[in-house]
C-alpha positions in Angstrom: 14.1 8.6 15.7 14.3 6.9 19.1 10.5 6.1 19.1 11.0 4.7 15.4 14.1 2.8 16.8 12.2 1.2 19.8 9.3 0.3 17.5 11.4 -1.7 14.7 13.4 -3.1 17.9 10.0 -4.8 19.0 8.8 -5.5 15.9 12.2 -7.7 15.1 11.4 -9.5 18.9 8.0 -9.8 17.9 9.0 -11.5 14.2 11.9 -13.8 16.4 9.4 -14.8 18.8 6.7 -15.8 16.2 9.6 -18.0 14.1 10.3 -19.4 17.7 6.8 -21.0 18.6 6.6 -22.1 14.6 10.1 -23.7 15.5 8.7 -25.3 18.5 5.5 -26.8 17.2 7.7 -27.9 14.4 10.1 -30.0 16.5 7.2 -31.3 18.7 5.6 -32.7 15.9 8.4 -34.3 15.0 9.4 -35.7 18.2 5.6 -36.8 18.4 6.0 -38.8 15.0 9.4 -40.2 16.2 8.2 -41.2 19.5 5.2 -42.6 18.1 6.9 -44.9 15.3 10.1 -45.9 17.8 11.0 -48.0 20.4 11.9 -47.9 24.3 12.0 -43.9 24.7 13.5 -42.3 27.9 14.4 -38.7 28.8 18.3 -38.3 29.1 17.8 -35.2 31.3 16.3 -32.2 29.6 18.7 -31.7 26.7 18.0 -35.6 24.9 15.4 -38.4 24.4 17.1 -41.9 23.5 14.7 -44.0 21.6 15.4 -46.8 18.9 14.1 -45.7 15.5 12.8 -48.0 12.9 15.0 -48.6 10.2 12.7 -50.7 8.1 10.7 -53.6 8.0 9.9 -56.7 6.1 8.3 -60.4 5.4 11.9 -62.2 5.0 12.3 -64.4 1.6 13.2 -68.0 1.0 16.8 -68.8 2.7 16.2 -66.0 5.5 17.0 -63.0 3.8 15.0 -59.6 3.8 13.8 -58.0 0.7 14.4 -54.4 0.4 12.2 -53.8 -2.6 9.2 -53.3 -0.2 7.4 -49.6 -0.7 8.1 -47.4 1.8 9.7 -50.3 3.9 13.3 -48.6 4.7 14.0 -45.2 6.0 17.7 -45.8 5.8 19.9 -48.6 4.5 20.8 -51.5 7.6 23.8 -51.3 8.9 26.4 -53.1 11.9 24.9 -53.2 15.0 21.3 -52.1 14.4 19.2 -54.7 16.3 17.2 -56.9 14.0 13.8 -58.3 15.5 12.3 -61.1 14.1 8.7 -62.2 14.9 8.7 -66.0 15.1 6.4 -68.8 17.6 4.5 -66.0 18.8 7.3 -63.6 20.0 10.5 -61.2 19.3 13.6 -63.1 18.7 16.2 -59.9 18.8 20.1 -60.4 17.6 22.4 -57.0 17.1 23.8 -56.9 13.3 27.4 -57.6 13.2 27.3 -56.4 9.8 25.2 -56.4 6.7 25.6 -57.4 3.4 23.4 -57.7 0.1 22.0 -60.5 -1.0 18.8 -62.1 -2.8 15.9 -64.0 -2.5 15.3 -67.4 -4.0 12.8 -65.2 -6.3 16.1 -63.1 -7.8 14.4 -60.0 -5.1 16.9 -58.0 -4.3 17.9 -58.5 0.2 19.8 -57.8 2.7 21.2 -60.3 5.2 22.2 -59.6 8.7 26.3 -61.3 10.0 25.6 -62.0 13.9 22.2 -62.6 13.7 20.1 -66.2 13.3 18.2 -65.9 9.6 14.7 -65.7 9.9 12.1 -68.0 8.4 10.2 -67.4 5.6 7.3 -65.4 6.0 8.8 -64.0 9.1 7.8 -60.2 10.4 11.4 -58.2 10.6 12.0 -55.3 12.0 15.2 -53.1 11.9 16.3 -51.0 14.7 18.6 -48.4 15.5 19.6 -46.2 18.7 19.2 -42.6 18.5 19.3 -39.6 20.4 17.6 -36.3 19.6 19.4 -33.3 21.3 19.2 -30.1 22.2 22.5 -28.4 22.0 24.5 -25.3 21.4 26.1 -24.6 17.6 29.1 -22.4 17.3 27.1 -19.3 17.2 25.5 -19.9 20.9 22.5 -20.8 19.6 20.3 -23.7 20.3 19.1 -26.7 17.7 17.4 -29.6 17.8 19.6 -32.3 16.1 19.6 -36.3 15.4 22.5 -38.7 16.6 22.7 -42.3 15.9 24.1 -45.3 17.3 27.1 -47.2 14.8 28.5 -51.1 16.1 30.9 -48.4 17.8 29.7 -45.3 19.0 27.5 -42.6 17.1 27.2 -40.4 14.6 28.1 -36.8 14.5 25.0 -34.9 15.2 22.6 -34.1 12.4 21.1 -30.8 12.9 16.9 -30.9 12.5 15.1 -27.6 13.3 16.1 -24.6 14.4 17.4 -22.1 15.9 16.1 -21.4 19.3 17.1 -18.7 21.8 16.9 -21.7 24.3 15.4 -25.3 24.0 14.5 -28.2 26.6 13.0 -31.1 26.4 10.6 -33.3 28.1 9.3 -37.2 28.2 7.0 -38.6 30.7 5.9 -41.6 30.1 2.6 -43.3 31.0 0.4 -46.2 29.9 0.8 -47.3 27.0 2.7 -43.7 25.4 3.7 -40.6 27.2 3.5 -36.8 27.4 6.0 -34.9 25.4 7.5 -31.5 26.1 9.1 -28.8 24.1 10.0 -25.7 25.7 11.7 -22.5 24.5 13.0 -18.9 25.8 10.0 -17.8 27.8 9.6 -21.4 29.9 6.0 -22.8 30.8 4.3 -19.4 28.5 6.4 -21.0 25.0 6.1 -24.7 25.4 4.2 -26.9 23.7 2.8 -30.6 24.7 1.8 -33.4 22.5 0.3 -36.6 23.8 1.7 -39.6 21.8 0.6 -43.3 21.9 3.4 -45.6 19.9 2.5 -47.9 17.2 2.4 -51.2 18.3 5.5 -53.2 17.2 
């Protein structure tokens, strides 16, 4: 009985350890793809990577307002104190949202329009903004997740949990060149980690 007991004990650290390095390669993907498509990342010790994720983009309409009827344009609706980019005489003009409000092109497209921030002209490249932290941190049960904060006008979010749970989690950002080296370690250290080079999109 002892023998049998020993053996299912390993097989249930065996199963946890497996669900662990899917976990991991799950949340360095992820952290690839979000490093990748955002803006400005740096390590906040080993527990958070601050980044500015892109909200959405657009060509803004007649009378400087952005359409929001593009495909696939907007991960999330705009909202007070994203930063808004615009791309006009060969460079970024950047304003911060005061707030946002719907509105609509001179076509009858449906838009939104940024308070706080000088409207774009026509045929402008836009690009929305936000600030956001992924974390590692402890839920109630001890346990680690990876989970999604962003930035409001005033402060952030609660924190959305992502993937998980881990027996431990840590994570890493070096960058260099033009992208960086991202790290994602677990229980065991440097023998359950898991590396993904990433080069960003250009923006």
């Amino acid at each position: 009985a002892a023998a049998g007991g020993a053996a299912g004990r390993a097989r249930a650290r065996g199963a946890e350890a497996r669900a662990e390095a899917r976990h991991l390669e799950t949340a360095a993907d992820l952290l690839a793809r979000e490093l990748r498509e955002g803006v400005g990342a740096m390590a906040l010790g080993d527990t958070a990577i601050a980044l500015a994720r892109v909200v959405g983009s657009a060509v803004a309409c007649e009378g400087g307002a952005v359409p929001l009827d593009a495909p696939g344009a907007w991960a999330a609706t705009p909202r007070a104190g994203d930063e808004w980019r615009t791309w006009q005489s060969g460079g970024w003009q950047v304003g911060t949202a005061s707030g946002v409000q719907l509105d609509r092109c001179a076509d009858g497209r449906p838009a939104w329009r940024a308070d706080g921030v000088p409207p774009p002209s026509p045929d402008a490249v836009v690009l929305v903004l936000r600030r956001a932290r992924w974390v590692a941190y402890r839920d109630a049960d001890e346990r680690w997740q990876l989970g999604l904060r962003e930035g409001r006008a005033v402060g952030w979010d609660a924190v959305q949990p992502a993937i998980g749970p881990f027996a431990h989690l840590r994570l890493a950002w070096e960058p260099h060149d033009s992208g960086g080296t991202l790290r994602v370690s677990g229980a065991s250290g440097a023998a359950a980690a898991v590396r993904r080079l990433v080069h960003p999109r250009n923006h």
